[in-house]
Backbone as CSV, one residue per row, in Angstrom:
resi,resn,N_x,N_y,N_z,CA_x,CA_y,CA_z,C_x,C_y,C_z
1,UNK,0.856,-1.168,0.000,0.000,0.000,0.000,0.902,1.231,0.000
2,UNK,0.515,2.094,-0.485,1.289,3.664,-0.966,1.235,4.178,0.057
3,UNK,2.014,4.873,0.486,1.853,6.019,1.496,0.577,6.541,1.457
4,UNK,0.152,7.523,0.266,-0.581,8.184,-0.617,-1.983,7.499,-0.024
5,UNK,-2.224,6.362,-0.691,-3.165,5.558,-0.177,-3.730,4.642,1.701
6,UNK,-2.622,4.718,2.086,-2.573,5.162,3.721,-3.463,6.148,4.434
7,UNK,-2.714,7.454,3.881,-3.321,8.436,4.674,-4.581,9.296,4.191
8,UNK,-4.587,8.528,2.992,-6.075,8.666,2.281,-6.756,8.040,3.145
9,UNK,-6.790,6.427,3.607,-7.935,5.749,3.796,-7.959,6.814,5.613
10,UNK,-6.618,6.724,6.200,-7.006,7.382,7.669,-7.533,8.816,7.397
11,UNK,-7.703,9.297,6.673,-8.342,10.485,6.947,-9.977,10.270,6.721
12,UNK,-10.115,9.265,5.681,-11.768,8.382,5.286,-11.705,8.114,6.528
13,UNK,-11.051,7.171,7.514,-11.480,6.814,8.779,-11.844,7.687,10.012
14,UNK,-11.486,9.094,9.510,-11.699,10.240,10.379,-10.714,10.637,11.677
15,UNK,-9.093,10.065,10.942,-8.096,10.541,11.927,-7.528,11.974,11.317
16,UNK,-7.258,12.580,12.198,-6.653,13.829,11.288,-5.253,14.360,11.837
17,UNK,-5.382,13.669,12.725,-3.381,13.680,13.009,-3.093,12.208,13.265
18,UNK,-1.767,12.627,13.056,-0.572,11.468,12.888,0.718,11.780,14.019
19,UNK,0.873,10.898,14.863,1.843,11.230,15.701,3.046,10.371,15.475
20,UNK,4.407,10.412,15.440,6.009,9.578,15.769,6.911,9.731,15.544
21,UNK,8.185,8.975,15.866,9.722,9.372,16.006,10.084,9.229,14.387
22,UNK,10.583,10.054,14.168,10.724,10.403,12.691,12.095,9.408,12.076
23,UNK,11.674,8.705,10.845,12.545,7.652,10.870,12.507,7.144,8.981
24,UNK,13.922,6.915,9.020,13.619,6.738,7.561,13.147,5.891,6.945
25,UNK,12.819,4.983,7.452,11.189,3.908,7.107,10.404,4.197,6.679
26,UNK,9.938,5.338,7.293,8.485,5.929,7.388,9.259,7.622,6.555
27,UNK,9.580,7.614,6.204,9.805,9.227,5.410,8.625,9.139,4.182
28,UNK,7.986,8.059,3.606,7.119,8.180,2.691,5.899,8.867,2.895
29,UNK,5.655,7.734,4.381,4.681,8.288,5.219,4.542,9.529,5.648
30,UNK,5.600,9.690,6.189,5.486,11.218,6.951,5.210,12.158,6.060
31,UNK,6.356,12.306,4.698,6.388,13.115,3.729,5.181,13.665,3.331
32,UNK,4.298,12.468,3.013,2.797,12.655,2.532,1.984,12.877,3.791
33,UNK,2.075,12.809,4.837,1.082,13.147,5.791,1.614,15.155,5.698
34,UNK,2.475,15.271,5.933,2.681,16.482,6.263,2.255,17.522,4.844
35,UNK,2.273,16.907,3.873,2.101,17.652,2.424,0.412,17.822,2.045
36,UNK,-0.401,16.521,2.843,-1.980,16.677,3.082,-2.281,18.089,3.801
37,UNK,-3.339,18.392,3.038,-4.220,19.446,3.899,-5.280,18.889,4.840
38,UNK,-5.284,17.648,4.771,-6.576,17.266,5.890,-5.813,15.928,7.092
39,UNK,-4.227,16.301,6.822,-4.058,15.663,7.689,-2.739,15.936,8.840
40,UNK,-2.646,15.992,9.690,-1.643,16.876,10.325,-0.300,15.674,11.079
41,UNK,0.914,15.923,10.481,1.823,15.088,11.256,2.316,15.725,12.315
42,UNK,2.694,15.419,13.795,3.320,16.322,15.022,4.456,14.682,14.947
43,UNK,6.015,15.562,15.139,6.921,14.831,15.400,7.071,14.676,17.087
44,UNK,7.574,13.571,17.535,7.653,13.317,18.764,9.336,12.939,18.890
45,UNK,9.972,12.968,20.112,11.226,12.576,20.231,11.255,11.169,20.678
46,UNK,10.517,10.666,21.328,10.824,9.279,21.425,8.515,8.671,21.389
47,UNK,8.483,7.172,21.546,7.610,6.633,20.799,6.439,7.020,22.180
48,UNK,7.006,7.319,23.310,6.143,7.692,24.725,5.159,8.842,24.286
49,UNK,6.287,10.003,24.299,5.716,11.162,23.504,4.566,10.603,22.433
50,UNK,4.859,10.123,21.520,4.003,10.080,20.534,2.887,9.599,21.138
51,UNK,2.541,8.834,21.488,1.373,8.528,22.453,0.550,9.338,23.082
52,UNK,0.984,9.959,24.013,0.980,11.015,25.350,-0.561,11.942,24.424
């Protein structure tokens, strides 16, 4: 599944932020969450934070 298509379906699911430790795994992800207008990424420093 695409990034693209990810944060398509979570925003259909009615999440509108995205929280985590920023990592180059996930740079697809993030990239495209943060470039959405209906969907908001907040970086966290470790995976607690992201939670919280």
């Amino acid at each position: 599944m695409s990034a693209e298509t990810f944060v398509a379906e979570l925003v259909r699911a009615g999440f509108g932020i995205i929280s985590g430790v920023p990592c180059s795994y996930l740079t697809a992800l993030i990239n495209t969450a943060i470039a959405a207008d209906d969907m908001r990424y907040v970086g966290a420093a470790n995976e607690g934070d992201a939670l919280a």
